[in-house]
C-alpha positions in Angstrom: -2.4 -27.7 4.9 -1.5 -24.1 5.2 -3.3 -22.0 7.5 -4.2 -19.4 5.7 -6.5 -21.8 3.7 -7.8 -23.1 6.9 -8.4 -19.7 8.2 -10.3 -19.2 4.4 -12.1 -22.5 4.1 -13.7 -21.8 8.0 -14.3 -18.1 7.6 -12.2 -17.3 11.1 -11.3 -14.0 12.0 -7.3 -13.1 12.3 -6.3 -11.3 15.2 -2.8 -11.1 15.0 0.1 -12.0 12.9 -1.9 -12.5 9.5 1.6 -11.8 7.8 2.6 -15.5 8.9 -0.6 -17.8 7.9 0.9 -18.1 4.2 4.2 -19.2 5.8 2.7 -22.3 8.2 2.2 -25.8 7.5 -0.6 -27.3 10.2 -0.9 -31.0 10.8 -3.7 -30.9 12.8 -5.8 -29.3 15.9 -6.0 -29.8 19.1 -8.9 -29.0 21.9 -8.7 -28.1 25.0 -8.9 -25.8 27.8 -6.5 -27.4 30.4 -2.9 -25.4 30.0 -1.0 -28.8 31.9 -3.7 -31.3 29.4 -2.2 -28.9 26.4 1.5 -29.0 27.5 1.2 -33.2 27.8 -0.6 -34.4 25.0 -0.5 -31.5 22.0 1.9 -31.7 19.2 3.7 -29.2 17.2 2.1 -27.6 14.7 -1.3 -28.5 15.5 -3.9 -25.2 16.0 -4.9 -25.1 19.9 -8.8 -24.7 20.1 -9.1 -22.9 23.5 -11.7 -20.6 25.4 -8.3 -19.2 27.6 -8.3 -16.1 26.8 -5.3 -15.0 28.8 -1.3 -15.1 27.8 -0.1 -18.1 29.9 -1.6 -19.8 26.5 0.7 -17.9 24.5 3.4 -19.4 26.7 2.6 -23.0 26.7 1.6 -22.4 22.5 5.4 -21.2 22.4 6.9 -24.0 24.8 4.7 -26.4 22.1 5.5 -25.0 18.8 1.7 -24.5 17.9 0.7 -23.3 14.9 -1.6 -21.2 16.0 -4.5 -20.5 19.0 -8.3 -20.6 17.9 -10.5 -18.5 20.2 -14.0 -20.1 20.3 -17.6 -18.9 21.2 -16.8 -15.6 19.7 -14.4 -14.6 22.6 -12.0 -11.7 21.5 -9.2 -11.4 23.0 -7.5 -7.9 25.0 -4.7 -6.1 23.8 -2.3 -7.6 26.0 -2.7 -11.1 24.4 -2.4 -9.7 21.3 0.4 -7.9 21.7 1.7 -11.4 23.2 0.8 -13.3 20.4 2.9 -10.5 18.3 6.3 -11.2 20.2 5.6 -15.1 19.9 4.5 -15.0 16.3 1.9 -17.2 16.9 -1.4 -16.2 15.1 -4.1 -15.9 17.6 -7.6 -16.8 15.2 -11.3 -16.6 16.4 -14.6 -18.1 15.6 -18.0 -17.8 17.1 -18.3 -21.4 16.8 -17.7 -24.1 20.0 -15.3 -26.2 20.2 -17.3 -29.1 19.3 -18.4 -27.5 16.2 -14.8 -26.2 14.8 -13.4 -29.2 16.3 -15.3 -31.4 13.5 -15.1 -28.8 10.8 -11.3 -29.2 11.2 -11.5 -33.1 11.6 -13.2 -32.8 8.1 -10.6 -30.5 6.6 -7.6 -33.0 7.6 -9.2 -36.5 7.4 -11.9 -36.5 5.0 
């Protein structure tokens, strides 16, 4: 599914690299918060569903070959992660939902 109809169908907020979502084929999500759980257990292409709001996740996103990073609870992130996210070319998403709720929505999106 491509993310810009993910980032459509689940009304989330684009904070950077909206040029790309067209372009990226997701195969899933993944949540978590831990950076080492993230590093041994996500899978490219998958969107990280994180609170970190700090650009050590835009390190291990690149190192994984996310597809993008959801920011939950609302959580916006500073201009330095942004600007990050930018020289990655990962898309860096929000949504005031928690993880458990987006978590399901995206379940619902890919399995249902």
């Amino acid at each position: 599914m491509k993310l810009s109809e993910i980032v459509t169908q689940l009304n989330m907020q684009v904070f950077s690299n909206e040029h790309l979502l067209d372009d990226i084929e997701v195969v899933g999500a993944y949540t978590s918060d831990l950076l080492s759980d993230v590093m041994g257990n996500a899978h490219e292409m998958q969107i990280w569903i994180t609170l970190q709001n700090h650009k050590n996740v835009l390190a291990v996103a690149s190192l994984k070959d996310m597809a993008a990073i959801l920011l939950i609870n609302g959580i916006k992130p500073g201009d330095e992660l942004i600007e990050q996210s930018k020289k990655e070319e990962i898309p860096l998403l929000g949504t005031d939902e928690p993880a458990f709720i987006i978590s399901g929505k995206l379940y619902n999106l890919f399995y249902k």
